[in-house]
N, CA, C and O atoms as a Tinker XYZ file with bonds, in Angstrom:
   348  protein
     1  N      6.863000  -15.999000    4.742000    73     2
     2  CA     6.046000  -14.802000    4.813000    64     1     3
     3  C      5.531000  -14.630000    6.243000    63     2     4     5
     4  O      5.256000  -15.673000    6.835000    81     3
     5  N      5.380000  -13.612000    6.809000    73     3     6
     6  CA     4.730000  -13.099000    7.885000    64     5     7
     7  C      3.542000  -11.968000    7.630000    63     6     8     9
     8  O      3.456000  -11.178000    6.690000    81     7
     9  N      2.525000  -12.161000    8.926000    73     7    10
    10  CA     1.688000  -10.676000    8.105000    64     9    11
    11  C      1.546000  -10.043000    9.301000    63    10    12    13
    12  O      1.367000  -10.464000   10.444000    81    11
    13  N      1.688000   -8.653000    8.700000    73    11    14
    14  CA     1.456000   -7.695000    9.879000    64    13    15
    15  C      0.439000   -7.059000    9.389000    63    14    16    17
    16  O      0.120000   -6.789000    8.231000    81    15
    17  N     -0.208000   -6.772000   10.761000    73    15    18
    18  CA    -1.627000   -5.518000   10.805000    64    17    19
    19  C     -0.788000   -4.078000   11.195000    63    18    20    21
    20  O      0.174000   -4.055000   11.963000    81    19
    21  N     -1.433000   -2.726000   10.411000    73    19    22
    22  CA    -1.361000   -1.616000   11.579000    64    21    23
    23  C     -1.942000   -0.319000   10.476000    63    22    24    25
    24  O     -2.182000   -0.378000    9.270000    81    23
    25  N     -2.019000    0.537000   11.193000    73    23    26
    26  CA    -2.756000    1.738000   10.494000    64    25    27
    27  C     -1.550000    2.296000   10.030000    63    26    28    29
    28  O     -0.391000    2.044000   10.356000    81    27
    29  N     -2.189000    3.409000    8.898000    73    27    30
    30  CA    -1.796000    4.645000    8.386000    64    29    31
    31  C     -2.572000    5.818000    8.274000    63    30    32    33
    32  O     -3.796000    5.906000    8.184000    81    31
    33  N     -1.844000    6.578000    8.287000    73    31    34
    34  CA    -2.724000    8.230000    8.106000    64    33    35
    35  C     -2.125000    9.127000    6.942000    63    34    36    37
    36  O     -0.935000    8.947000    6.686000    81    35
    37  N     -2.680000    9.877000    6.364000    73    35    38
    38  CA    -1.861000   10.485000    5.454000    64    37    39
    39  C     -3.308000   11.439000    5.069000    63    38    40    41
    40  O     -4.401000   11.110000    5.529000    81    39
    41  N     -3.130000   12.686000    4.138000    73    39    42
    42  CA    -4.079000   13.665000    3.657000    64    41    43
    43  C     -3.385000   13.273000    2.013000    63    42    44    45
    44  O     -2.227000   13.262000    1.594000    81    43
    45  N     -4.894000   12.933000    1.289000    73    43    46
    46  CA    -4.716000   13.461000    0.139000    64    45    47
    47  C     -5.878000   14.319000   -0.800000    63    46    48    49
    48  O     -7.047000   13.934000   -0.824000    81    47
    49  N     -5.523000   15.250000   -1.395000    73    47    50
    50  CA    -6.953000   15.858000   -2.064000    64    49    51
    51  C     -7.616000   16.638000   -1.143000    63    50    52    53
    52  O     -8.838000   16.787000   -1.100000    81    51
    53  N     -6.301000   17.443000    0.050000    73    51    54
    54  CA    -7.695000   17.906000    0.969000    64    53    55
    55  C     -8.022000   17.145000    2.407000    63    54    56    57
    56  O     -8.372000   17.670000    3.464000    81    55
    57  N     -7.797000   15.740000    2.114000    73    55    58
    58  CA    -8.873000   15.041000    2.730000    64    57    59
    59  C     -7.857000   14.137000    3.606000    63    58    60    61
    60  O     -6.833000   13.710000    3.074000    81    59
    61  N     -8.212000   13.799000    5.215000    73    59    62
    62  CA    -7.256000   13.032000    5.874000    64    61    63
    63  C     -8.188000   12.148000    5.877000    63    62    64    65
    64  O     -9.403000   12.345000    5.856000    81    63
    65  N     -7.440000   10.850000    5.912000    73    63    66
    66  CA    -7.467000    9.299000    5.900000    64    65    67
    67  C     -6.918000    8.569000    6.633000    63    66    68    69
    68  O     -5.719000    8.800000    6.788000    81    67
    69  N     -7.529000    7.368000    7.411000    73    67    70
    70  CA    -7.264000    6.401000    8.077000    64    69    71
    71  C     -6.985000    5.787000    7.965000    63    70    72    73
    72  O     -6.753000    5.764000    9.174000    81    71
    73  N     -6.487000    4.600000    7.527000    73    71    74
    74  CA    -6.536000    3.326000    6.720000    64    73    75
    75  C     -6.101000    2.215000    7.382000    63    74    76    77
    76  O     -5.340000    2.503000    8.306000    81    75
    77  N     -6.391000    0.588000    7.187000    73    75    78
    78  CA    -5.733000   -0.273000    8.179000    64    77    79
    79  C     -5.215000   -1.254000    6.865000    63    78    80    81
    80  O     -5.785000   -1.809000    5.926000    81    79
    81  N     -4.008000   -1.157000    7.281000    73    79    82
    82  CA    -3.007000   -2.275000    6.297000    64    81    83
    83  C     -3.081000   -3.521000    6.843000    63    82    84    85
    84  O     -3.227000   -3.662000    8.057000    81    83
    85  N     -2.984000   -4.579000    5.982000    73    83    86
    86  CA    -2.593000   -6.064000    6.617000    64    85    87
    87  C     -1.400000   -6.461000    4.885000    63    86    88    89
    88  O     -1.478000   -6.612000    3.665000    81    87
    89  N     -0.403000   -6.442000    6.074000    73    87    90
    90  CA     0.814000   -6.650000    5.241000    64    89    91
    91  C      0.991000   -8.046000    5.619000    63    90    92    93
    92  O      1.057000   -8.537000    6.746000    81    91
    93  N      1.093000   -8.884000    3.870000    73    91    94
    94  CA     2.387000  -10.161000    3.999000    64    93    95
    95  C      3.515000  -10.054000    3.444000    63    94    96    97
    96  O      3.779000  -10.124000    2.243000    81    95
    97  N      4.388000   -9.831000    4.569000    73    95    98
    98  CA     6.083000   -9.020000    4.343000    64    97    99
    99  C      6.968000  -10.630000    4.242000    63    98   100   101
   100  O      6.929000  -11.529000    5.082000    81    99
   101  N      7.858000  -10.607000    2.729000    73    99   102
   102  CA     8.456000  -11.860000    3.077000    64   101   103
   103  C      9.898000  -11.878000    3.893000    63   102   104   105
   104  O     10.344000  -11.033000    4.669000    81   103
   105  N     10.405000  -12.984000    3.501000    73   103   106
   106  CA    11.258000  -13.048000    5.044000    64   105   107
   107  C     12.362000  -13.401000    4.424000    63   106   108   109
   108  O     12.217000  -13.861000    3.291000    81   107
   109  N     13.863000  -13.279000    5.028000    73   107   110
   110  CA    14.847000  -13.890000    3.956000    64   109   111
   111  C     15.995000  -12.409000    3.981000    63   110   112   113
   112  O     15.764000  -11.200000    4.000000    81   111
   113  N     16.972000  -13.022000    3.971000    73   111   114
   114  CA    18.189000  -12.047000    3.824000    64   113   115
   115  C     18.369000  -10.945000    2.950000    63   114   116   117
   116  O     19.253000  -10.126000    3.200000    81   115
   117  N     17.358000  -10.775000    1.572000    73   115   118
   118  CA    17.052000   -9.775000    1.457000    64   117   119
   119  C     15.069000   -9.309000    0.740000    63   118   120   121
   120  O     14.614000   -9.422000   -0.398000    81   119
   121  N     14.525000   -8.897000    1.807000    73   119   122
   122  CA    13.033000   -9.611000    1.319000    64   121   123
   123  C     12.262000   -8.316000    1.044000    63   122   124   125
   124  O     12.173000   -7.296000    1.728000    81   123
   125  N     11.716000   -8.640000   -0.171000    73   123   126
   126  CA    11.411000   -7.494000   -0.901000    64   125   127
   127  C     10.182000   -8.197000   -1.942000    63   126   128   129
   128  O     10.165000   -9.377000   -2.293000    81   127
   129  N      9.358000   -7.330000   -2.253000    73   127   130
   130  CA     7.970000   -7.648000   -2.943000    64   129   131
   131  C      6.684000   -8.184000   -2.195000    63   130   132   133
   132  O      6.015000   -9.195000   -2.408000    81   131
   133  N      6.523000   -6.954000   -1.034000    73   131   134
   134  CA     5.283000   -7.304000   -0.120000    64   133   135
   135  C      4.128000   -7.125000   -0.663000    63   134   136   137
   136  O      4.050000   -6.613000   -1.779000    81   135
   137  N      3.069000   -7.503000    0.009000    73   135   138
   138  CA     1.875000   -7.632000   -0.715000    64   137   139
   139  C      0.897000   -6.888000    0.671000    63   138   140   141
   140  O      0.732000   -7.288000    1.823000    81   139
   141  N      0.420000   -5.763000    0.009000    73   139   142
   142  CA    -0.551000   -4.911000    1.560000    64   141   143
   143  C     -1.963000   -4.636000    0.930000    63   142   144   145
   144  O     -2.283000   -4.128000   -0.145000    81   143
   145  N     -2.614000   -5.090000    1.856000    73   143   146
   146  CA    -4.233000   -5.484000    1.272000    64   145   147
   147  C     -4.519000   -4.491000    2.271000    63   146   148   149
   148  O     -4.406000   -4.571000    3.495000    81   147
   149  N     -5.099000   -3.074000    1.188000    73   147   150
   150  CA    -5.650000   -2.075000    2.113000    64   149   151
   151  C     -7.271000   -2.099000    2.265000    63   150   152   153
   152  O     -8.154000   -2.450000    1.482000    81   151
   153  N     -7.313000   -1.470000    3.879000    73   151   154
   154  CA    -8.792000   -1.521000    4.216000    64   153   155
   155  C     -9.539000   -0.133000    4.705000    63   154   156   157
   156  O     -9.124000    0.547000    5.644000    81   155
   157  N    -10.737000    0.187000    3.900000    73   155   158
   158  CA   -11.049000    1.671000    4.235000    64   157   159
   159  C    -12.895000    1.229000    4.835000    63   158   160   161
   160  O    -13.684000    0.493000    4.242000    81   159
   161  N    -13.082000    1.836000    5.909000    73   159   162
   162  CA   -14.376000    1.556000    6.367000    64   161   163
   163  C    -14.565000    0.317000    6.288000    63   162   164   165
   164  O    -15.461000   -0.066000    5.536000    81   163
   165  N    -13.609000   -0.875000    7.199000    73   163   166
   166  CA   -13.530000   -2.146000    7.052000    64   165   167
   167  C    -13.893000   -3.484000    5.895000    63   166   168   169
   168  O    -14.181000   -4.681000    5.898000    81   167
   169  N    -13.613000   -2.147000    4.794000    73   167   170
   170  CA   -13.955000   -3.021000    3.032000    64   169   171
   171  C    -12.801000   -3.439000    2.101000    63   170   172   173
   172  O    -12.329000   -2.478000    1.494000    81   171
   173  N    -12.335000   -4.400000    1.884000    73   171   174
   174  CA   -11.105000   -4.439000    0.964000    64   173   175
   175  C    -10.887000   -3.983000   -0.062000    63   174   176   177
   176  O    -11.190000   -4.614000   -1.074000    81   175
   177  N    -10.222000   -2.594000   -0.144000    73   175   178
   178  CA   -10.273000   -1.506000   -1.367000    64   177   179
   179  C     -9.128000   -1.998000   -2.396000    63   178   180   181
   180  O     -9.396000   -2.457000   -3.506000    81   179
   181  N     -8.058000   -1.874000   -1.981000    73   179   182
   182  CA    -7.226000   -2.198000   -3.024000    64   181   183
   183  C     -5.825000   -3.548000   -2.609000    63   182   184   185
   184  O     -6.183000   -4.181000   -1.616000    81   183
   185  N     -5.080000   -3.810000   -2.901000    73   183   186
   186  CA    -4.440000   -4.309000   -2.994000    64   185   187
   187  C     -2.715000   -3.972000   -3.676000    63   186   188   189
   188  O     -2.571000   -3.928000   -4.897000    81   187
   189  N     -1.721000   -3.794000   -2.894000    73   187   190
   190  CA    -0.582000   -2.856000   -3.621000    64   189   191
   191  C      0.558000   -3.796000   -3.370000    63   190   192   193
   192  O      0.543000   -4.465000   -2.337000    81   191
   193  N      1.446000   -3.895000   -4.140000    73   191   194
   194  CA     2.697000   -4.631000   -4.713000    64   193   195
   195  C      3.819000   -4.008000   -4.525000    63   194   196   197
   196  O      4.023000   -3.354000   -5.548000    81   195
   197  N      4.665000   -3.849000   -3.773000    73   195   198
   198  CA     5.840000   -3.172000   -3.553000    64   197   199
   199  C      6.586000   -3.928000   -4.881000    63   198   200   201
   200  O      6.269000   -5.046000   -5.285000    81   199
   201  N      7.731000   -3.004000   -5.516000    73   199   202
   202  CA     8.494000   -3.643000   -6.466000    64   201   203
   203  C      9.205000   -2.975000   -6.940000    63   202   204   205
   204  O      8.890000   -1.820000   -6.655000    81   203
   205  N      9.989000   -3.007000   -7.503000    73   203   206
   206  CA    11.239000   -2.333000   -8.395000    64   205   207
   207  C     10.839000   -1.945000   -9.536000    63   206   208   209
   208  O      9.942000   -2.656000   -9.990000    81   207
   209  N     11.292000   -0.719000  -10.462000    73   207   210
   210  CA    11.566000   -0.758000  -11.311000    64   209   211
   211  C     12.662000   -1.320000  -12.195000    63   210   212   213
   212  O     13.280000   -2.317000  -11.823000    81   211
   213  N     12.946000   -0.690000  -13.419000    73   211   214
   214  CA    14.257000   -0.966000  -14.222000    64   213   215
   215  C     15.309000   -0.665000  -13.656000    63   214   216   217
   216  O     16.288000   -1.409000  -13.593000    81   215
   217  N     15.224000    0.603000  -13.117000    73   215   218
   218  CA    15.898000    1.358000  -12.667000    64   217   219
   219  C     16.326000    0.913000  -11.105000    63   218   220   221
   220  O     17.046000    1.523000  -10.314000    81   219
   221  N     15.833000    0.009000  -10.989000    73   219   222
   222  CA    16.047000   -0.453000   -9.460000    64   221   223
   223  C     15.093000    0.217000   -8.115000    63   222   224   225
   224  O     15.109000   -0.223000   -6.966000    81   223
   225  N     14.266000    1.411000   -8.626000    73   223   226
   226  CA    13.671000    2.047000   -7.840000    64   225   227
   227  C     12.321000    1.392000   -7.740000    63   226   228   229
   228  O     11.514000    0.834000   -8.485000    81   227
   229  N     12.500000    1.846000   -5.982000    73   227   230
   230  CA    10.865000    1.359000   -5.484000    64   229   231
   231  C      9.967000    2.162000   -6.371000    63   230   232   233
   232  O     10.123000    3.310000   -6.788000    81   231
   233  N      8.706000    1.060000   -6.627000    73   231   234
   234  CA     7.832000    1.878000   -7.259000    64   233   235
   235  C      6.620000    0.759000   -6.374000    63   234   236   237
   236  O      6.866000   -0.170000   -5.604000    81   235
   237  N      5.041000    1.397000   -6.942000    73   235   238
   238  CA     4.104000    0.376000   -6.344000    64   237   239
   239  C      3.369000   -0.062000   -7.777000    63   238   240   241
   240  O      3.457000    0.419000   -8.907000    81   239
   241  N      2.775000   -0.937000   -7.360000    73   239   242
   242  CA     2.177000   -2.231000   -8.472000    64   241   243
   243  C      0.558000   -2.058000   -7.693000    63   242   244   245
   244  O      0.180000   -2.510000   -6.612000    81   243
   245  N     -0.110000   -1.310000   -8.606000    73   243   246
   246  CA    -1.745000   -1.705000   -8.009000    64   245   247
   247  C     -2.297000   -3.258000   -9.090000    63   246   248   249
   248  O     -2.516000   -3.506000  -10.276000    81   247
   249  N     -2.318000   -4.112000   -7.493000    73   247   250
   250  CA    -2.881000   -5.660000   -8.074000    64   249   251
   251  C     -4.691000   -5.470000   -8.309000    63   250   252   253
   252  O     -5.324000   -5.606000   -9.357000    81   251
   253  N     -5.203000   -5.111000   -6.920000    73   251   254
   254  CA    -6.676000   -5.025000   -6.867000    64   253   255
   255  C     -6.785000   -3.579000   -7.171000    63   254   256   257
   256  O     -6.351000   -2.805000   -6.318000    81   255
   257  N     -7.369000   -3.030000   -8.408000    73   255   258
   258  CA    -7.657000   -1.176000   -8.764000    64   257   259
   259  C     -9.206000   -1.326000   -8.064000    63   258   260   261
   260  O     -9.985000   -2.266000   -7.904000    81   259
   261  N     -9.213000   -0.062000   -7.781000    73   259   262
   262  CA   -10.135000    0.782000   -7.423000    64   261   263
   263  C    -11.108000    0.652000   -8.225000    63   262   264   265
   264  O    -10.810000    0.891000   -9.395000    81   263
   265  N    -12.677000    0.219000   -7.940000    73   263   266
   266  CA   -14.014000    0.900000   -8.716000    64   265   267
   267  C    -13.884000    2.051000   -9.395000    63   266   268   269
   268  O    -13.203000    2.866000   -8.773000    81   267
   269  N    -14.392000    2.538000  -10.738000    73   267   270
   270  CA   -14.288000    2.585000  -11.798000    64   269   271
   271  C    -14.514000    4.578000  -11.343000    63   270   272   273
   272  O    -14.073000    5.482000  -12.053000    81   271
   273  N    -15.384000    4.807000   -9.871000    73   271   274
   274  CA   -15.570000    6.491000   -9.437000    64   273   275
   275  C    -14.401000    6.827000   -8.269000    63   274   276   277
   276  O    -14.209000    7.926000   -7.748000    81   275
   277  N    -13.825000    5.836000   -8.059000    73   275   278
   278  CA   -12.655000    6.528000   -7.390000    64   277   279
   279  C    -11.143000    6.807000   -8.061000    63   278   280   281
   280  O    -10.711000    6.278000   -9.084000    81   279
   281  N    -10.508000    7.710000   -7.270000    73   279   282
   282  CA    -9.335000    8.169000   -8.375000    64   281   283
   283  C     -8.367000    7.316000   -8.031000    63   282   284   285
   284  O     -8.324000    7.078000   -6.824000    81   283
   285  N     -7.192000    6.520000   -9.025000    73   283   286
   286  CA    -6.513000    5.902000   -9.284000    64   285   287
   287  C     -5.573000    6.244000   -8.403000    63   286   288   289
   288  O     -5.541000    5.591000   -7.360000    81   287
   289  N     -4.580000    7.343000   -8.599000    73   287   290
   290  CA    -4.010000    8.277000   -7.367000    64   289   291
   291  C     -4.262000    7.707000   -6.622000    63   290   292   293
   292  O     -3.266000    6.990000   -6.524000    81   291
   293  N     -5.015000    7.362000   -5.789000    73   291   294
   294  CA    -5.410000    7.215000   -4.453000    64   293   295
   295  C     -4.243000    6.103000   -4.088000    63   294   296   297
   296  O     -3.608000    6.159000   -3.035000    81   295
   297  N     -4.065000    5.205000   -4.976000    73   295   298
   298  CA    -3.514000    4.431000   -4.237000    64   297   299
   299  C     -1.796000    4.726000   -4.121000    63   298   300   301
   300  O     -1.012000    4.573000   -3.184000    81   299
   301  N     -1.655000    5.105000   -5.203000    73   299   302
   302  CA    -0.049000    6.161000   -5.099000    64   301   303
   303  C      0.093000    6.450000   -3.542000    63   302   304   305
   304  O      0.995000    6.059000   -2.801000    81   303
   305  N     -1.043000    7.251000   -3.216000    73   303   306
   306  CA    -0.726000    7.520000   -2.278000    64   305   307
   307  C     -0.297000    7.117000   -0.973000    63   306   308   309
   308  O      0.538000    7.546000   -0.176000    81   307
   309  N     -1.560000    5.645000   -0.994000    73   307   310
   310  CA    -1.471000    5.080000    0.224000    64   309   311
   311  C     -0.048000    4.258000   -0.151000    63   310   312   313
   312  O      0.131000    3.335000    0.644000    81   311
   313  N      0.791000    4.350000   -0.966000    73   311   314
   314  CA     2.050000    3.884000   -1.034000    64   313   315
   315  C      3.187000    4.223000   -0.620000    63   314   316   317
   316  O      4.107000    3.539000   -0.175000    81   315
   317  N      2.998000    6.324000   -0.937000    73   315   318
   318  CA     3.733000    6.456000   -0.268000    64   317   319
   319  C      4.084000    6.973000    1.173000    63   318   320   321
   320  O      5.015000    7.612000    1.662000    81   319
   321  N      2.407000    6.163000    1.833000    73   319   322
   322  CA     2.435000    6.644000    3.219000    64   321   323
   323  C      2.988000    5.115000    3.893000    63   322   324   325
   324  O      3.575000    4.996000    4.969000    81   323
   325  N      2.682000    4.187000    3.095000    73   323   326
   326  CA     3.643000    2.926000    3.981000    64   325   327
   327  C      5.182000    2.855000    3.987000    63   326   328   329
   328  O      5.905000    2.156000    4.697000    81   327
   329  N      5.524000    3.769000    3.002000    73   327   330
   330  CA     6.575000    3.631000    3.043000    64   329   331
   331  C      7.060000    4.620000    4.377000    63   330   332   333
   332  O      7.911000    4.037000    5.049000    81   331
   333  N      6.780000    5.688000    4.789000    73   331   334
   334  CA     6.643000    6.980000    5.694000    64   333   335
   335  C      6.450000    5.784000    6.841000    63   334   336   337
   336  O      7.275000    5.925000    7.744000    81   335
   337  N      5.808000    4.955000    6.977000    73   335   338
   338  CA     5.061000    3.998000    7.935000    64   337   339
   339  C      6.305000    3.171000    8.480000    63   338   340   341
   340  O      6.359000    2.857000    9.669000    81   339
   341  N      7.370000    2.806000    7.515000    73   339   342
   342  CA     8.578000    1.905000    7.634000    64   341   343
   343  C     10.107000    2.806000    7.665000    63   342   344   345
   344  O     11.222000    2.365000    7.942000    81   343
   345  N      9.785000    3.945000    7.349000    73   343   346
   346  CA    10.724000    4.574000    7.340000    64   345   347
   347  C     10.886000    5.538000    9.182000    63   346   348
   348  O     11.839000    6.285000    9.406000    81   347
């Protein structure tokens, strides 16, 4: 495993966002199922799981959910701005 730091930006709801990722990306000929511990106003909000479906398709895995007044969505989102981030 290796971990990388770096931001993202993305608008959701209206609303643009900052965010600072600290990714542990694994390593290996074909490495897949990272683990990105997101940070908003330097607080550890959630926690997201890159992973496959059945279907073989990327999907995300929320490990750490969100407090019980923020919207779930949210983290969809910041998923599919890392991916925008690597792409």
């Amino acid at each position: 495993m290796k971990d990388e730091v770096f931001d993202i930006e993305f608008d959701y709801k209206g609303k643009h966002f900052q965010l600072k990722v600290k990714a542990d990306l694994p390593v290996g000929p074909e490495p897949f199922g990272a683990d990105y511990d997101i940070y908003l106003d330097r607080k550890h909000k959630y926690t997201i799981n890159e992973c496959r479906n059945e279907d073989d398709v990327n999907c995300w895995e929320v490990k750490k959910k969100p407090k019980d007044d923020e919207d779930p969505e949210f983290a969809q989102a910041i998923g599919k701005a890392i991916n925008k981030y690597y792409s």
